[in-house]
N, C-alpha and C positions, 0 to 999 in steps of 0.2 A: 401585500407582502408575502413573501414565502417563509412560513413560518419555520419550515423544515431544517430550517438553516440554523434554529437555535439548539442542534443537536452539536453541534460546533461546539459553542461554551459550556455546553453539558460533559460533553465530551471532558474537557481541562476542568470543569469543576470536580468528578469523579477522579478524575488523576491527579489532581490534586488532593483529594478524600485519601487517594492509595498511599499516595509521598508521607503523608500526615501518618499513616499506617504502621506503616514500614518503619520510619524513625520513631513511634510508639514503641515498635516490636523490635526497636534496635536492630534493624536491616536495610542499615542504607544502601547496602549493597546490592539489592534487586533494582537499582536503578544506575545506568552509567549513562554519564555526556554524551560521549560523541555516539553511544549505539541508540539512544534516545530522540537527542538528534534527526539521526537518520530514521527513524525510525516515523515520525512526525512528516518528514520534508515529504515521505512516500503518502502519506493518508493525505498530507492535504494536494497533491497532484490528484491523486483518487477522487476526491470528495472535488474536486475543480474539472476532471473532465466530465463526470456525471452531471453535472449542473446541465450539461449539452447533451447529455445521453437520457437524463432520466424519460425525457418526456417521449425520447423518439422510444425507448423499452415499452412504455404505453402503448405508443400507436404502435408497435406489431401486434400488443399481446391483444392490444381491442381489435384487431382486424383479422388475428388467428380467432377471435369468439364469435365473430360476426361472420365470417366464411368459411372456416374450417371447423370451427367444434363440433365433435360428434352429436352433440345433447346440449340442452340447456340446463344448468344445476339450477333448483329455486336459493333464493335468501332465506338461510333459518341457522338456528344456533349448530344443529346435528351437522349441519356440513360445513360451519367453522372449524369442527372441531375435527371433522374427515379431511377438510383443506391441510389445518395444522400438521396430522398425521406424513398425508402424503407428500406435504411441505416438507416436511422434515428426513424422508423417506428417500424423493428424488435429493436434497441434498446429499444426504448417505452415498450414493450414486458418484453425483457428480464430482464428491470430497473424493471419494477412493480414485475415480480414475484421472481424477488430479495429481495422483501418488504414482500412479499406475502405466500412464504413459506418458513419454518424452514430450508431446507434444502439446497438452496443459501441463503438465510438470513444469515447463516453462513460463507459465503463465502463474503458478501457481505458487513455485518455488521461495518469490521476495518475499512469504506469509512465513517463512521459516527460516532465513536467513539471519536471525536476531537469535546471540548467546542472553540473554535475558529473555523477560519472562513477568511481563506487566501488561499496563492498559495499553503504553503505545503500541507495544504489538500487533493489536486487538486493532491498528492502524496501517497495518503492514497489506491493503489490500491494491493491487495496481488495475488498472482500468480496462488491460487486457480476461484478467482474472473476471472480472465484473459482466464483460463482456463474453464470455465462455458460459458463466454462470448462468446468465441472462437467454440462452440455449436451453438450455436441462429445465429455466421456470416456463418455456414456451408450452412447455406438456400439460401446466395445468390450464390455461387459458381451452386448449387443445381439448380437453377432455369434460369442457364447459363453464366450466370455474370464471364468473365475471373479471374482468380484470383490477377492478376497483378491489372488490375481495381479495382478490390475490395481492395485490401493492399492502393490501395493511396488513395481511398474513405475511410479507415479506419484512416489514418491517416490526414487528413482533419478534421473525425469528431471527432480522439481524440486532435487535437489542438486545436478544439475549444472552446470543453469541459474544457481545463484549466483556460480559463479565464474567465471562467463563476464564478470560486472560489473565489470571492476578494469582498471587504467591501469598499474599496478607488474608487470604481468608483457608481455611485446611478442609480434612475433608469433612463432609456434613450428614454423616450418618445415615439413615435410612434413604435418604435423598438419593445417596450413590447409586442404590438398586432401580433409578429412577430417571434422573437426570443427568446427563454430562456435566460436571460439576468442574471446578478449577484443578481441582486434584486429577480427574478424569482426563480433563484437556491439555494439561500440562506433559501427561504421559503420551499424548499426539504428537506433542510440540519437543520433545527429547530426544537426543540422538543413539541412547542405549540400545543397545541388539535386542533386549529385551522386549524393548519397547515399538521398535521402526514397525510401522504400517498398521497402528493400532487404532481405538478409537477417532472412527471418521465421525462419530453423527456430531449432529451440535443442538439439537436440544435432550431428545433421548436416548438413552442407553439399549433399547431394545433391539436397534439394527444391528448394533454390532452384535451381541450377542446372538443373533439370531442367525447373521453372516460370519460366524470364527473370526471378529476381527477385535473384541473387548479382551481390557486387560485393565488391570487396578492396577494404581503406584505402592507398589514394595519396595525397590531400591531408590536413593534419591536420586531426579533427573538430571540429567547433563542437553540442557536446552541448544537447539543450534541443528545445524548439518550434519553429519558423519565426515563430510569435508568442506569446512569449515572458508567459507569466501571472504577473502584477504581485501576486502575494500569497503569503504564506507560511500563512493563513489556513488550520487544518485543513477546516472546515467546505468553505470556498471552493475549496479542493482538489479534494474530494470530489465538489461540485455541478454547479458552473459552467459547464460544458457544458450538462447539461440544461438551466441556466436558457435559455442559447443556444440552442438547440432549442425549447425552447417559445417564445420571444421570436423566433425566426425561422417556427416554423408559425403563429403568433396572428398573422402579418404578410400570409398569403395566406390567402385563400377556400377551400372546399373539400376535400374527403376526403383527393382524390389527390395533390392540391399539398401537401398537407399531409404526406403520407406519403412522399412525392417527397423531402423533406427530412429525415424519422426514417430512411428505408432509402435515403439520398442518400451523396454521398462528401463527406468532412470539406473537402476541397479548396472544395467550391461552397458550404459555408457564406460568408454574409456575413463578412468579418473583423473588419467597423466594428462586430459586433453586441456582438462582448466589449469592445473599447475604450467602448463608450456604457455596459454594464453595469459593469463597472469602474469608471467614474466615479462611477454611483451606489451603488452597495454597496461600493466598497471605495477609500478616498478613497488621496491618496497618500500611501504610505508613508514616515517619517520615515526618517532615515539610521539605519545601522545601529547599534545601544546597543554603547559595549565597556566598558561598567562590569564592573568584573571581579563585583563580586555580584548584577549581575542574569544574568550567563553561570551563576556558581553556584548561582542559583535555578534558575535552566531545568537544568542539568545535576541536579539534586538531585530536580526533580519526575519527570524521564524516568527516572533511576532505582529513584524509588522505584515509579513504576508497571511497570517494567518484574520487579521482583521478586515483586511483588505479583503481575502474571501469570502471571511463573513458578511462583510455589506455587499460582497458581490451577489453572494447567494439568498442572503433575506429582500432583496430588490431587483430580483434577476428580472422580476416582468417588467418595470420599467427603467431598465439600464438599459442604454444604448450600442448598438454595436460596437462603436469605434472603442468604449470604452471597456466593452466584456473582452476587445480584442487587444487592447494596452493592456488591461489586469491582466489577463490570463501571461500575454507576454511577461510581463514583470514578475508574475509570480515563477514560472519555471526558471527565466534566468535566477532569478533569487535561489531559487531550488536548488540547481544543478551549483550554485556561487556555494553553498553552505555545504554539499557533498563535496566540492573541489577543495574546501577549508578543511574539511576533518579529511581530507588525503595531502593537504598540504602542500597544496599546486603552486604553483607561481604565477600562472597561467588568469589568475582569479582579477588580477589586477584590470585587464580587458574586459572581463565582465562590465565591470565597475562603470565602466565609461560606455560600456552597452545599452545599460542602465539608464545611466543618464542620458542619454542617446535618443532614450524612446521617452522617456520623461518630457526634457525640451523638448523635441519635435510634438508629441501630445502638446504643449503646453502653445507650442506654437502655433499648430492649429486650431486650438480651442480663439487666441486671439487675427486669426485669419491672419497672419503676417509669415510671409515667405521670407524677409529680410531676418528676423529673428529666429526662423530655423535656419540659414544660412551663417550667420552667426553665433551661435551656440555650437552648432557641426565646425567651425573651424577653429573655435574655443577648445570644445571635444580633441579634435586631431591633436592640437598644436600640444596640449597636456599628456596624451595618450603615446607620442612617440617620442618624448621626454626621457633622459634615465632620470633626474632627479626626484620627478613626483613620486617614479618607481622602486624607490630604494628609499624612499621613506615608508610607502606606503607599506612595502613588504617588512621594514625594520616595524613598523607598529601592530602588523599581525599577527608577525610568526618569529619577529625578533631577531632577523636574520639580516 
């Protein structure tokens, strides 16, 4: 069994510890639906396409130690503790120029996208970002650092990093001259002038300070963008940058100019470029739904993909292809079906039957009968270009 996978329900046991908090602390308001939500649908695409990346992150960094290392480090506690540092160091790094240029910026950006300011956030990482990341840790393997060492010095400093995400704990005294703390990270995560491009590290406080980049919280934060992205849209999450990127290089002539703008700062992007692309890919969004059973549908689909990935990921060595290739299907339509519901598509109804789609036909191969996925797909159709089923289904969603 892959036990790693039990960071999963860790995960929701501690945000549930938050929620518990928060309504202590009479603050139910650090937590909203639909930014929550979305918030979730991204960490578990995250945490699903690593399932297929982690191992191949290994095999570079074992074959950058075996071929390329300069040196061999020995195992001893003094260079756990030099690991930690310079773990923590190259992140400093790789956070700022995440900030810094257009082109992780892009990759970077869905980690900031959320006006709240909890654990899900702490989930807002996408697999491009992952994979950018997974560049900048190639320097320790590089520099002789075994790879085994490094995987458990990375996941050290990505647990830390989660709790850095939270509003229910303040700041913590002498700690601040020490560690990035929630108060520390929160002023990262804020869109005040004051604040923009401050605290990169994420364990210690020493880089920044050392590179002009620390700053304490004095005014309270206003969490989010400076301009603020009009969609809950999983897809549009994901994208929207780039689309801004090419829609701002397709604007100028030339190599350089061109590239002027991939390896440029997020600051001299055009800002009009996403308001124009917003208009047309993502019309405006209706007011929020609080039908209590379309909450319970969104809460039931996150659910069930979410357990679905956890038996995918604690069984990943003996689950079978066909089946790592269903789930994973299932889970992103689900996905992208719970981002189309909090923008209130109508579009969501074909998912549905997408779904079920791959369901039978799975099921129908599992009992080898071509007769019965033949059957089921003309079931499927025959329901799917209906209006009837379709004006129930959307009068029970969205009420309309």
């Amino acid at each position: 069994m892959n036990y790693a996978a039990l960071a999963i329900p860790a995960f929701f046991l501690f945000l549930g510890l938050e929620y518990l908090a928060a309504i202590r602390k009479n603050r139910r308001d650090l937590f909203k639906f639909d930014s929550s939500i979305a918030n979730i649908t991204i960490g578990v695409a995250e945490r699903l396409l690593n399932l297929f990346l982690t191992a191949s992150f290994y095999g570079v960094f074992l074959y950058i130690y075996e071929h390329l290392a300069f040196w061999t480090i020995p195992n001893h506690w003094v260079v756990w503790t030099a690991l930690l540092l310079l773990t923590d160091l190259i992140w400093y790094w790789y956070h700022r120029l995440g900030h810094e240029i257009n082109l992780f910026w892009a990759a970077h950006i869905v980690h900031h996208h959320s006006e709240e300011f909890n654990y899900t956030v702490s989930a807002r990482i996408t697999t491009l970002q992952a994979l950018v990341r997974n560049v900048f840790w190639a320097i320790l393997p590089l520099a002789g650092f075994h790879p085994t060492l490094v995987m458990s010095i990375l996941i050290v400093h990505g647990t830390y990093s989660f709790f850095t995400h939270t509003q229910v704990i303040g700041k913590l005294g002498w700690l601040e001259y020490i560690l990035i703390t929630p108060s520390l990270h929160g002023v990262h995560h804020s869109s005040n002038e004051k604040y923009l491009n401050k605290n990169y590290g994420d364990l210690f406080v020493f880089w920044d300070k050392l590179f002009g980049t620390f700053q304490r919280e004095e005014e309270k934060p206003v969490y989010g963008l400076t301009h603020p992205l009009k969609s809950h849209s999983f897809l549009w999450q994901h994208f929207h940058y780039f689309f801004e990127l090419y829609y701002a290089a397709s604007r100028v002539n030339g190599v350089g100019d061109k590239l002027k703008i991939i390896f440029g700062k997020p600051e001299s992007l055009d800002q009009r470029i996403r308001v124009a692309l917003e208009k047309k890919f993502i019309p405006d969004q209706e007011a929020g739904n609080t039908l209590l059973r379309y909450k319970a549908y969104l809460v039931i689909q996150i659910v069930a993909v979410i357990v679905l990935l956890f038996l995918v990921a604690l069984l990943y060595a003996s689950v079978e292809n066909v089946e790592k290739v269903v789930s994973s299907l299932f889970i992103f339509i689900t996905l992208i079906n719970c981002g189309a519901m909090l923008q209130h598509r109508r579009w969501i109804y074909y998912l549905e039957y997408l779904r079920l789609f791959l369901v039978t036909g799975y099921l129908s191969f599992l009992m080898g009968s071509m007769q019965a996925f033949f059957l089921s797909t003309m079931v499927i159709l025959i329901f799917a270009i209906s209006d009837t089923p379709r004006r129930y289904y959307l009068k029970f969603v969205y009420d309309i």
